[in-house]
C-alpha positions, -999 to +999 in steps of 0.1 A: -364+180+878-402+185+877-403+176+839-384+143+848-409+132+875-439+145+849-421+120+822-420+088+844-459+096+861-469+099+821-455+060+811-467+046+842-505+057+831-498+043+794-480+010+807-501-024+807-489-049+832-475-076+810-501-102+827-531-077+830-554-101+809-553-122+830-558-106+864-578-080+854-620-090+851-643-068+835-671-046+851-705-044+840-708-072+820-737-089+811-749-122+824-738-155+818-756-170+786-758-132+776-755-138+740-723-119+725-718-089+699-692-083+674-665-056+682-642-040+658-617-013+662-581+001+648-550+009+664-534+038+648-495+053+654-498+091+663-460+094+663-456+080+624-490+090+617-499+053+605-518+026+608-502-003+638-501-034+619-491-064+640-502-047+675-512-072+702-549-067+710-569-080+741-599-077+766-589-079+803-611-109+817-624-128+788-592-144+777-596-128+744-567-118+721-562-106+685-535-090+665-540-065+642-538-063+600-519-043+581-542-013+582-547-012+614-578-034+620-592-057+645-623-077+657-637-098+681-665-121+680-691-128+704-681-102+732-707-100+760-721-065+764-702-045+796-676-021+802-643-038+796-605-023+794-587-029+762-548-032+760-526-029+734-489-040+727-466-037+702-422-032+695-430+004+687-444+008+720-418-011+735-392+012+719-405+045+735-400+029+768-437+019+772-450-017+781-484-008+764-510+015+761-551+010+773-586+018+772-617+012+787-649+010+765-686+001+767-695-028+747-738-025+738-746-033+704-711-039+684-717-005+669-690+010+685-653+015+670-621+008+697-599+030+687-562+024+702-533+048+699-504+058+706-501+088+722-490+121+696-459+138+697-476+173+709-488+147+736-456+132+752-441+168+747-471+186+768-467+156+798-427+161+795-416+189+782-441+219+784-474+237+776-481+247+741-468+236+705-436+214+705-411+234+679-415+219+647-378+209+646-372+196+686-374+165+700-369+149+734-347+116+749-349+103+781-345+072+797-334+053+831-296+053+846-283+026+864-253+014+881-234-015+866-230-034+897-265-041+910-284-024+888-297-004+910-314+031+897-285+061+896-299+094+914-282+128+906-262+114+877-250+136+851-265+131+819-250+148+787-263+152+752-243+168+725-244+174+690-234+196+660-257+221+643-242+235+608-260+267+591-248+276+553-258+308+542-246+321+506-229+351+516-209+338+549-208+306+541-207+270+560-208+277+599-208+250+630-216+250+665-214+222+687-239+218+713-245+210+751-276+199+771-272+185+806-296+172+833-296+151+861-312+123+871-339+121+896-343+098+928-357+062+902-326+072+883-345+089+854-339+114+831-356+132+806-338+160+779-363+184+760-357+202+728-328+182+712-326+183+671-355+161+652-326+160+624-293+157+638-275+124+650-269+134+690-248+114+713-251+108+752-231+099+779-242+093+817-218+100+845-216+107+884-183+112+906-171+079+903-187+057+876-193+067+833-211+050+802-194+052+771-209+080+745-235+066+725-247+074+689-283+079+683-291+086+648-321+109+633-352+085+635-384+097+623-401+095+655-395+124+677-392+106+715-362+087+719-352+062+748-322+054+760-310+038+792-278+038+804-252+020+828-226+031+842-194+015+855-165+022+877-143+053+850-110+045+866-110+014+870-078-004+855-080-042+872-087-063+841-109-085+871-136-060+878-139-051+838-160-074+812-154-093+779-173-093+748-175-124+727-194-137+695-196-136+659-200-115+628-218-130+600-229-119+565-261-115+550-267-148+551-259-162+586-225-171+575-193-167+596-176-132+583-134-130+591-111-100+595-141-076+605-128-045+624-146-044+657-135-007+667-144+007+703-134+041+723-124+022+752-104-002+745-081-018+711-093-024+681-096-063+676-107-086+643-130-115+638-114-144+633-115-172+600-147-184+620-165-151+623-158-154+660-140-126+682-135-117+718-130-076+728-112-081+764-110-057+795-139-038+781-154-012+812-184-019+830-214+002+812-231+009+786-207+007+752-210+010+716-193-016+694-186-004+654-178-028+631-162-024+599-153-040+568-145-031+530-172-035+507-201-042+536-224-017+554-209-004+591-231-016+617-230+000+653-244-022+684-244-012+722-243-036+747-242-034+790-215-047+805-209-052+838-173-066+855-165-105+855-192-114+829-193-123+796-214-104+772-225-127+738-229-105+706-238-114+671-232-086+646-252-094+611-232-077+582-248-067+550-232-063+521-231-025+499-249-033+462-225-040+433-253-031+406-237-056+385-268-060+362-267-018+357-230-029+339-236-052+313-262-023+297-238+011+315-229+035+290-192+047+287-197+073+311-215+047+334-185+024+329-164+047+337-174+056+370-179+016+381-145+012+371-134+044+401-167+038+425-152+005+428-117+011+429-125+036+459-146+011+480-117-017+476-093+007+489-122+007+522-113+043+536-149+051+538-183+041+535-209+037+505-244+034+503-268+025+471-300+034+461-316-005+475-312+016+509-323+049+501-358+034+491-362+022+531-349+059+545-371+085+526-351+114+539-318+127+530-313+136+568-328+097+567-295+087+546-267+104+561-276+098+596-270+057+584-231+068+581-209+066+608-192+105+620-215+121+599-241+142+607-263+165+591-280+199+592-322+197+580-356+214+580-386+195+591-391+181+557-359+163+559-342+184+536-307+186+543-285+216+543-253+211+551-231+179+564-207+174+586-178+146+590-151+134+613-139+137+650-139+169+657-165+176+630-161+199+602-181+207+568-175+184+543-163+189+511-196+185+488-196+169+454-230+162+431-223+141+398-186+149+402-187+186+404-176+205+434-200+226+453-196+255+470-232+263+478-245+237+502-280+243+503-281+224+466-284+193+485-318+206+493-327+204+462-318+161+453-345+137+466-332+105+479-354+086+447-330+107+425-301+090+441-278+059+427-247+061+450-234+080+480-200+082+489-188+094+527-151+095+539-154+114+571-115+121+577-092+145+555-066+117+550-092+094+538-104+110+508-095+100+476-073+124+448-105+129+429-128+145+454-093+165+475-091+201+474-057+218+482-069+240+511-092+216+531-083+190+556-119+181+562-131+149+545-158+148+513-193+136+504-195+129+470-230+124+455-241+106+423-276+109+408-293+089+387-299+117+359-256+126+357-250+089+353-271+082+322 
């Protein structure tokens, strides 16, 4: 409980009261007519170890705002000389559960550099978790439970995070193990977990005697603090009146309307997106749920949403479409012909999910890559080097292909780099995987990987 409370008392001395700038004056200033100096300064990400581009910059009092460039960089002109407090916003910020972040500074001669950051990982994990040096490979979620009635905070709610580590050794060969971590929440309803895998997709669930959310997928991020609030609504409940509806409208890339979309949820039927794009999921439980949508040939895209009983939640759910590489055929080699001709025989038949190397630029990381697949999750080092994958519901090793060759040793896929990548293939379910990647003993499903190097 004490590393809960330590958790919440830590964001409440980063937060910035959204209207601070103007309720806030500064002290020490200079007099009026005081002629101004120039002040720069640069807001830097401790978490991604980069500079904040786009950060909201201003000086409590004076009514002056700036944003910041791409490296980081900001000025003001003409600032009278005093002691002023300086607050920054910005999404990332918002996305670790923090309104903003301040500090207070002299102003003399403009020779002075305002340096704004968000707080390190060794620092969130030294208010939260404990004393010392954060493991290398650990990382921490937390977040606010509340009821789906009145939304009013959740004390003593269960709160459970699981997730599935996989070690290959040579000699013994693939192992799993799922795992457990539970908490509860404290008297505002919040929670906070401590030394859950940097690497591995988790999932969590919030509960109490009477009311559940549904499990929710997080995926590996690179940033190493993770919130994630949760609502909970009545578990039993079966009167269609006190549940919710979904509604809205899956498009393409574009913005157009996108028909016959799979919208799949634990909860309740599957339902499909109508000619217009437009569906409606009915007699959906009150809480927090998570919404996958599916379609052959276009990237899976998973979106939670609260609901809460007799309303109506709108959702738009942007599709994008998987990379045909058609220029890479007019040139392809017979070999490269070859496997078009299968790759895309496979992804009309839709039983699992593909992804090109267009995406693998944005991820960096293997652990980056497979986490972007739904029911897969992977085993990695700090580096992002992944040893092992796992697919499916319950989870099992998956059958491992590179360039068409089976492999029996897992720890090769520590040796590909995602730029050596041109197509992964994942089909997390034994029934699902095609002839060519089947093996006569396994009823787990496959990864099949294709480099650039075996299809030249």
């Amino acid at each position: 409980m004490q590393r809960r409370i330590k958790l919440v008392f830590f964001a409440a001395t980063l937060a910035v009261p959204r209207f601070a700038v103007a309720q806030t004056n500064p002290s020490h200033a200079g007099p009026a007519g005081t002629v101004g100096v120039p002040v720069h300064g640069i807001a830097y990400d401790s978490l991604r170890r980069e500079p904040l581009g786009d950060a909201f910059i201003a000086i409590a009092g004076l009514g002056k705002s700036t944003t910041t460039d791409a490296r980081g960089r900001f000025a003001f002109e003409n600032v009278p000389p005093g002691t002023y407090t300086f607050n920054m916003q910005h999404a990332a910020l918002d996305s670790l559960g923090l309104s903003g972040v301040a500090t207070r500074s002299t102003i003399t001669d403009g020779g002075d550099e305002i340096r704004m950051t968000v707080p390190s990982f060794a620092t969130f994990w030294h208010k939260a978790c404990a004393a010392g040096d954060p493991p290398t490979d650990s990382a921490f979620v937390y977040g606010v439970v509340r009821d789906a009635g009145r939304q009013n905070p959740v004390a003593n709610a269960t709160v459970e995070v699981t997730w599935v580590d996989v070690t290959a050794d040579k000699i013994a060969g693939i192992h799993q193990r799922r795992y457990r971590s539970q908490t509860h929440t404290d008297a505002s309803g919040t929670y906070g977990v401590c030394g859950v895998p940097a690497a591995i997709g988790i999932r969590v669930q919030a509960s109490n005697d009477s009311a559940v959310s549904g499990l929710i997928d997080l995926p590996p991020r690179d940033v190493r603090v993770r919130r994630r609030d949760l609502v909970i609504g009545a578990s039993a409940e079966t009167d269609s009146t006190k549940r919710g509806t979904i509604v809205g409208e899956v498009t393409d890339g574009a913005g157009h309307a996108f028909p016959n979309a799979r919208l799949v949820m634990d909860e309740v039927p599957e339902v499909r997106s109508g000619a217009d794009g437009h569906f409606v999921i009915r007699n959906v439980p009150a809480g927090t749920r998570q919404v996958e949508v599916l379609s052959v040939g276009m990237a899976p895209a998973v979106m939670t949403v609260d609901v809460a009983a007799h309303d109506t939640v709108p959702l738009t759910i942007p599709l994008r479409r998987v990379t045909t590489l058609d220029a890479m055929r007019v040139t392809a080699s017979a070999r490269q012909r070859q496997f078009y001709r299968a790759f895309d025989e496979r992804r009309r038949l839709g039983f699992g999910y593909t992804m090109d190397s267009t995406e693998f630029q944005k991820r960096g990381t293997l652990a980056a890559v497979f986490g972007g697949f739904p029911s897969t999750q992977v085993q990695a080092d700090p580096h992002g080097r992944v040893k092992a994958v796992v697919v499916g519901t319950p989870p099992c090793p998956a059958i491992l292909w590179i360039d068409g060759v089976r492999q029996f040793d897992q720890f090769a896929l520590s040796e590909v780099h995602p730029d050596e990548l041109a197509v992964v293939e994942v089909y997390p379910h034994g029934l699902s995987v095609p002839a060519e990647f089947m093996t006569a003993k396994s009823k787990c499903g496959a990864v099949a990987i294709w480099t650039k190097r075996g299809l030249k």
